[in-house]
C-alpha positions in Angstrom: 4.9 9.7 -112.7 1.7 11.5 -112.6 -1.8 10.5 -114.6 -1.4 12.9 -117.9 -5.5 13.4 -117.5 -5.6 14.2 -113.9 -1.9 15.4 -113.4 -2.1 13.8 -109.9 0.4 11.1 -108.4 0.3 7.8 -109.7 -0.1 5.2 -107.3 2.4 2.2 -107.0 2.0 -1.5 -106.2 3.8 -3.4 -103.3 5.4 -5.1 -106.6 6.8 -2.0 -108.7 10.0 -2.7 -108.1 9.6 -6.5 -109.0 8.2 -5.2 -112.6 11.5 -3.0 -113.1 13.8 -5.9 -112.1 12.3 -8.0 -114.9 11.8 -5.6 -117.4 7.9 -4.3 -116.8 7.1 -1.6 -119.4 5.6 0.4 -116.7 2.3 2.7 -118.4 -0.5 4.7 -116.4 -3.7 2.7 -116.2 -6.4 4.0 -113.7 -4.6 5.7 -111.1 -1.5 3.1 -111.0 1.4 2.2 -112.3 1.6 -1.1 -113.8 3.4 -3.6 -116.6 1.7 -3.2 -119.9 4.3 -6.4 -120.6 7.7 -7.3 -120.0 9.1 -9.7 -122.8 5.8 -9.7 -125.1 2.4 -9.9 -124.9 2.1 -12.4 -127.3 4.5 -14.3 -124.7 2.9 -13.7 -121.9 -0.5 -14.7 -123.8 0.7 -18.1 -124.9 2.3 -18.8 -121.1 -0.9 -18.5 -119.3 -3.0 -20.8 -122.2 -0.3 -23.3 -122.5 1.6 -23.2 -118.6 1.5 -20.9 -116.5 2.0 -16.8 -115.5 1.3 -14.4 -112.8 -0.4 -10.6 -113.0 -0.1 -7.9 -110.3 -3.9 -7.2 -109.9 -3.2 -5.2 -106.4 -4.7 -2.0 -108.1 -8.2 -3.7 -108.1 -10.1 -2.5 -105.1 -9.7 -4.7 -101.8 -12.7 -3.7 -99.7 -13.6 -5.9 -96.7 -17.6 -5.5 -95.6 -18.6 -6.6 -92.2 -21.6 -6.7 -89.9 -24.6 -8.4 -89.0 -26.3 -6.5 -91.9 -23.5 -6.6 -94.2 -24.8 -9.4 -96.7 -28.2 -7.4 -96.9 -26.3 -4.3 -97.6 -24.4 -5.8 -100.8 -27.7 -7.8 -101.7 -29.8 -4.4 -101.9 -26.5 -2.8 -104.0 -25.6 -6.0 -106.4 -27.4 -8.0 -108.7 -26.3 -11.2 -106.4 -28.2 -12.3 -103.7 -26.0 -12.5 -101.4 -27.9 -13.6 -97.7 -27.7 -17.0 -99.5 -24.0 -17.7 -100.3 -22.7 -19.9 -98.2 -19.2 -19.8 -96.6 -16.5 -20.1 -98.9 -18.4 -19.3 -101.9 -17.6 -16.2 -104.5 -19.8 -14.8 -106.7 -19.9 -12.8 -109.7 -22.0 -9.7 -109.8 -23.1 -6.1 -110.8 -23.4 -3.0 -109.1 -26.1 -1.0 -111.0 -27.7 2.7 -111.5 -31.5 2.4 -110.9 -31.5 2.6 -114.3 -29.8 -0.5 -114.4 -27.3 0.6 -115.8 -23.3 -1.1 -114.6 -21.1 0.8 -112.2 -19.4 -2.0 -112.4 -18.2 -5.9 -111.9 -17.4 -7.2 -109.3 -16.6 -9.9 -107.3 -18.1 -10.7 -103.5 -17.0 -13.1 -101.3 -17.6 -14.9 -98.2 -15.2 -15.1 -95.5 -17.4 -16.1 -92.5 -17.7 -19.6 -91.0 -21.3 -19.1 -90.6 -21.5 -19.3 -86.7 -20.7 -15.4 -85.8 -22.9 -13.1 -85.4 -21.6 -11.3 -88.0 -21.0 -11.7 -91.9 -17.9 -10.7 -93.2 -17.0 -10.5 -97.2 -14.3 -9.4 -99.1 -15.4 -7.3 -101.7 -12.7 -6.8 -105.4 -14.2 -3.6 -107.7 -11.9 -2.9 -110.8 -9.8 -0.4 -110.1 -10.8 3.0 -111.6 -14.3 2.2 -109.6 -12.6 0.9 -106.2 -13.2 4.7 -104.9 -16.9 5.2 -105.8 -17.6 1.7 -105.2 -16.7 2.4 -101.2 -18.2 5.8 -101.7 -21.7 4.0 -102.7 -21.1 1.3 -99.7 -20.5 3.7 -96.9 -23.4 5.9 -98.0 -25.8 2.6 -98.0 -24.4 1.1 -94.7 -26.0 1.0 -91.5 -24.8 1.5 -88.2 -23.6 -2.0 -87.4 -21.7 -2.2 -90.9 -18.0 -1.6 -91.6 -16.4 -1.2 -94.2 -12.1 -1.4 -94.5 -10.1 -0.4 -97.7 -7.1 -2.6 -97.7 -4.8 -1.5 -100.5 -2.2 -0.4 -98.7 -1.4 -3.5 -96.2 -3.0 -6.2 -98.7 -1.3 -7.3 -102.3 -3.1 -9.6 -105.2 -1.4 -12.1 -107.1 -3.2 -13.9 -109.7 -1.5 -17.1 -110.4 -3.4 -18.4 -113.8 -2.7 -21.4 -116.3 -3.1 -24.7 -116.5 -0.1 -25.3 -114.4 -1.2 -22.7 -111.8 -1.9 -25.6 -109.2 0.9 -27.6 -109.8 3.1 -24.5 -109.3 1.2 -23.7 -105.9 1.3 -27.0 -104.6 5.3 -27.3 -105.1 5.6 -23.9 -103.4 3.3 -24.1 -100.3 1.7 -27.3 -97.8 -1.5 -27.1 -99.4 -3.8 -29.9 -101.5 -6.0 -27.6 -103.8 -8.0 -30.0 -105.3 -10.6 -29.8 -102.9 -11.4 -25.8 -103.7 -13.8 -25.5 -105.8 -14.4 -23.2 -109.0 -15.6 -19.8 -107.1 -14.5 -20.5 -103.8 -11.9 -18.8 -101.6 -10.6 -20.7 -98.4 -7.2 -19.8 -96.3 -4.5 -21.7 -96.4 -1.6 -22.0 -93.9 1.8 -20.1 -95.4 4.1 -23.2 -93.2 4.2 -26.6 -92.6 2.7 -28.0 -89.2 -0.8 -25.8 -89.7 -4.4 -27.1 -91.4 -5.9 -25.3 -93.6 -9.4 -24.2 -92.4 -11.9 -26.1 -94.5 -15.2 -24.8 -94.3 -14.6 -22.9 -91.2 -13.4 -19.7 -92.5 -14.0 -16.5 -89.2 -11.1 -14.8 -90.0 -10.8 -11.1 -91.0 -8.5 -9.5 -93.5 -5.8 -7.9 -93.0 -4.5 -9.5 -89.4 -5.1 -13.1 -90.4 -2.9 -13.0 -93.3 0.4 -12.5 -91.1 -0.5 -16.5 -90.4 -2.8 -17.9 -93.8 -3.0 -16.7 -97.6 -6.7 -16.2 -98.4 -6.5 -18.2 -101.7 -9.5 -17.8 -104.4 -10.0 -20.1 -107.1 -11.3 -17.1 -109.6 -9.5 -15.4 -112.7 -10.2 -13.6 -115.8 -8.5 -15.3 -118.3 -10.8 -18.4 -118.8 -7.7 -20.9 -117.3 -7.1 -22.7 -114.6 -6.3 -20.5 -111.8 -5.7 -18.5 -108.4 -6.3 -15.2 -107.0 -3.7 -15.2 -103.7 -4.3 -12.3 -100.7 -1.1 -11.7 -99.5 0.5 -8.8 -96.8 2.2 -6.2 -99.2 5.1 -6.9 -97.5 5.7 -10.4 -98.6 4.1 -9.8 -102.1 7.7 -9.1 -103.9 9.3 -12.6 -102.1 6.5 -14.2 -103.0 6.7 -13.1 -107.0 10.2 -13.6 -106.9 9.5 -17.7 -105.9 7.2 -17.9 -108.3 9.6 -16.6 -110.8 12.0 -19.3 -110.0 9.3 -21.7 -109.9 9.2 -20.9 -113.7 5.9 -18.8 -113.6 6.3 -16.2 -116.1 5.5 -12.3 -115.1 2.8 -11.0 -117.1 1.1 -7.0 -118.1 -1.9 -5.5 -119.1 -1.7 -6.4 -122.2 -2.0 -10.0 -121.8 -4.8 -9.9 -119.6 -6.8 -8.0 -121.7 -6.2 -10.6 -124.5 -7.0 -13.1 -122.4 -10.2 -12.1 -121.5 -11.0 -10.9 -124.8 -10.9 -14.3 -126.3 -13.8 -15.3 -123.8 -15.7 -12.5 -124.4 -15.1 -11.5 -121.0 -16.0 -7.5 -120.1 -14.3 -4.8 -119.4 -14.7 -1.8 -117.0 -15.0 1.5 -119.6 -15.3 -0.1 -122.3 -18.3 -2.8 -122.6 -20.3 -1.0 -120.0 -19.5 3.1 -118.8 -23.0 3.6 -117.1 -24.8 2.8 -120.7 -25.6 -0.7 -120.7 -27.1 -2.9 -118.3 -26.1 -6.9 -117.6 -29.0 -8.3 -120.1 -27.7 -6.2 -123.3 -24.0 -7.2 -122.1 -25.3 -11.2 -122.1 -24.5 -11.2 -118.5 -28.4 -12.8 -117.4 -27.0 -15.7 -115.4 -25.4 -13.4 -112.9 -28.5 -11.7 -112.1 -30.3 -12.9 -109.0 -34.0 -11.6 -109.8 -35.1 -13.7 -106.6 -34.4 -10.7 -104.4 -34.6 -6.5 -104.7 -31.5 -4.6 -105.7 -30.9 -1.2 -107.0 -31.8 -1.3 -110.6 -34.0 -4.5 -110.7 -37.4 -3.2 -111.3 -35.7 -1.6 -114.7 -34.2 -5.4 -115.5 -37.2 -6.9 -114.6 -38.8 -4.8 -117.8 -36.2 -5.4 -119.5 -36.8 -9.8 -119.9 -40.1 -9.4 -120.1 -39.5 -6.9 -123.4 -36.0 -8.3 -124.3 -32.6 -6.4 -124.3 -33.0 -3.2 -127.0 -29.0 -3.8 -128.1 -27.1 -7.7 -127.1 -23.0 -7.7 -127.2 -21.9 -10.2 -129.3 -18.4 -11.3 -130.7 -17.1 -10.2 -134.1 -14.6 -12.6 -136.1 -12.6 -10.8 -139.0 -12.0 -12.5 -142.3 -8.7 -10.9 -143.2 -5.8 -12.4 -141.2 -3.6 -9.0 -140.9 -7.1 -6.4 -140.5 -7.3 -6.0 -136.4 -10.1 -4.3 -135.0 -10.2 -1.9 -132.1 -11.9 0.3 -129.9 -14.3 2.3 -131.3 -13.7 0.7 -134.7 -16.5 1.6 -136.9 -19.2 -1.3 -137.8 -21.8 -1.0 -140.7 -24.4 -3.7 -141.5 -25.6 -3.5 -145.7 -24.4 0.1 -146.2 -25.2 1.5 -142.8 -23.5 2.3 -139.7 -24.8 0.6 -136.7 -22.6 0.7 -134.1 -19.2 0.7 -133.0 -16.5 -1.9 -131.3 -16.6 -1.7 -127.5 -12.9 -3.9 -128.1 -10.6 -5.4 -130.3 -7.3 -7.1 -130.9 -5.6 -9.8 -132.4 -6.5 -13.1 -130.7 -2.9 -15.0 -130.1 -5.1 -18.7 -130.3 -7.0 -17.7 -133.5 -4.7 -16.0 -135.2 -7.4 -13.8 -136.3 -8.6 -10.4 -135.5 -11.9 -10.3 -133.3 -14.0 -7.6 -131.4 -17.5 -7.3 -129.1 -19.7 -4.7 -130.1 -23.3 -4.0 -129.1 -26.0 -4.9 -131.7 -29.6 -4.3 -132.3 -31.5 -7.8 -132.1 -32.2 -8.6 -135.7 -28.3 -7.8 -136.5 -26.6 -10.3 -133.6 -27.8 -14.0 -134.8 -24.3 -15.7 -135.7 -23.2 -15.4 -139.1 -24.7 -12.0 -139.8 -22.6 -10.1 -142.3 -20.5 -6.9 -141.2 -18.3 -4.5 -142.4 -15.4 -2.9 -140.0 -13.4 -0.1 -141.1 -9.9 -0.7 -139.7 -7.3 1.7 -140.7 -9.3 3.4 -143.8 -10.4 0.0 -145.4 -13.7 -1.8 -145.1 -13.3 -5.3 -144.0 -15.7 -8.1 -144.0 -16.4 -9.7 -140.5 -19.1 -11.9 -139.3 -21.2 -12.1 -135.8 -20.3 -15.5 -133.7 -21.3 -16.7 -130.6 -19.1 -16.3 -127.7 -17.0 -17.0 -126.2 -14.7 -16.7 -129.4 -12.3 -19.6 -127.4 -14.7 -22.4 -126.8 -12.4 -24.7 -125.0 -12.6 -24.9 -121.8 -10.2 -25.9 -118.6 -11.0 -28.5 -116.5 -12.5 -26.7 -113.2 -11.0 -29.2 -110.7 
């Protein structure tokens, strides 16, 4: 299969042929060939929410940074500051334009043990920025920092529902109650070896032939894991937690998923036109330290945001928004939605669009025009699921 906008190769996951065996609905999505679903995505939804499912996310970018300047490197290019996280810790953050612009999300974390010389992170861009994200690395580098793209050798599993731990813990030797929310530890694949607890010093790929780098992140607002695994072992390991009863899940599911907590996503809520503060994103911006983009953002809270992303509910049961739906306020258009989709929980349609301030308080009136009809809908705060997993 080749990209119908590029006409170049599509790229396949260590787990294509697990999708075909259980009925993946294979579709293009930057650069890759993935599952848009395989039963439903209404299934799939309701598994992760209510038990428990599992998402190839090996088309995200798996970039490993190393050196003794490799946590200043990713402080100067992300919003985090990242000299200060400690071992084990993950953190949430931006990679900006100077005009603060996103690149994109992503996620760093820390995979030293703190008494090297040397810092090591693994770094996870979405995938149709993984390229220009190591692009922008290499070019910022210095000498004594190196950079690894491990797609090829490395898979990513992410193991999410309220279940996910109980399924884990069946499979494998490990006790994950004592990873916390954001952190990533290894853990042993066999009986008979500890887990390394707060002494982390080993380096992707070569230290998964013995451990799993476990993290305890998702994006779908459950319980849940993110599992490093070699590509080689990625299809046995699906297939046991397929008879585990972990139910295979697509695209589509995750992007309900993350819709319903007003999560973001990569081309649509930001494409190098809006920066963390008008996406609502202030509490992953590290303003105690200088980054690309941070003089602009510093402006930016002093003034307030010019436009905020809020979440749109719709008042008809059977009206669902999408992309680029059309959104007027009294009469006039004002903007349009960045997504949309029918939330499985609600049972209602809801979308994120960007608003000017005096037009994103909750309750403010809209109009959407979904398939040649105006339809009343009205700004709420997000995220539009409130309820919340334990993080434990």
């Amino acid at each position: 299969m080749t990209d119908p906008k590029s006409e170049t190769p599509l790229r396949r996951t260590a787990l294509y042929d697990f999708h075909l065996r259980h009925g993946g609905h294979i579709v293009p999505f930057a650069g890759w060939e993935m599952p848009l679903y395989y039963t439903s995505i209404l299934a799939e939804h309701r598994a992760v929410r209510e038990g428990v499912g599992v998402f190839d996310v090996s088309h995200m970018g798996l970039l490993t940074v190393e050196g003794a300047h490799a946590a200043d490197l990713l402080g100067r290019r992300t919003t985090a500051n990242v000299p200060s996280l400690t071992p084990e810790q993950v953190r949430y953050t931006f990679l900006l334009e100077a005009t603060g612009y996103i690149v994109d999300d992503l996620l760093v974390s820390r995979l030293d043990s703190g008494d090297e010389l040397t810092r090591s992170f693994m770094v996870v861009p979405n995938a149709s920025r993984a390229d220009e994200i190591e692009e922008i690395l290499r070019q910022h580098r210095g000498p004594d920092t190196t950079i690894g793209r491990w797609n090829g050798p490395v898979a990513l599993l992410a193991v999410q529902g309220p279940k996910s731990r109980a399924v884990l813990e069946s499979l494998f030797p490990w006790d994950l109650s004592g990873l916390p929310f954001y952190h990533v530890r290894f853990f042993p694949k066999k009986d008979g070896t500890k887990p390394r607890s707060g002494r982390l010093g080993l380096h992707v790929p070569g230290a998964l032939e013995e451990w799993l780098l476990v993290s305890r992140t998702g994006y779908t607002g459950e319980l849940g894991y993110e599992v490093f695994v070699p590509a080689k072992e990625a299809d046995a390991l699906a297939e046991r937690l397929f008879a585990a009863g972990v139910v295979p899940c697509g695209l589509g599911a995750r992007d309900t998923l993350r819709l319903e907590k007003g999560y973001l996503l990569s081309g649509q809520e930001f494409h190098r036109d809006h920066t963390p503060l008008e996406a609502g994103q202030e509490r992953f911006v590290d303003f105690d330290h200088v980054f690309v983009g941070s003089p602009t953002l510093e402006k930016e809270r002093a003034e307030g945001p010019k436009r905020r992303l809020v979440g749109i509910e719709v008042a008809e049961a059977d009206a669902i928004p999408r992309h680029g739906t059309p959104i007027t306020a009294a009469g006039k258009p004002v903007t349009e939605a960045t997504s949309g989709g029918l939330s499985p929980t609600l049972g209602k349609g809801i979308a994120l669009a960007y608003l000017p301030p005096e037009l994103a308080p909750p309750g403010t009136a809209l109009t959407l025009e979904i398939r040649g009809r105006e339809v009343a809908g009205r700004v709420v705060a997000l995220p539009f699921l409130k309820a919340a997993r334990p993080r434990t």
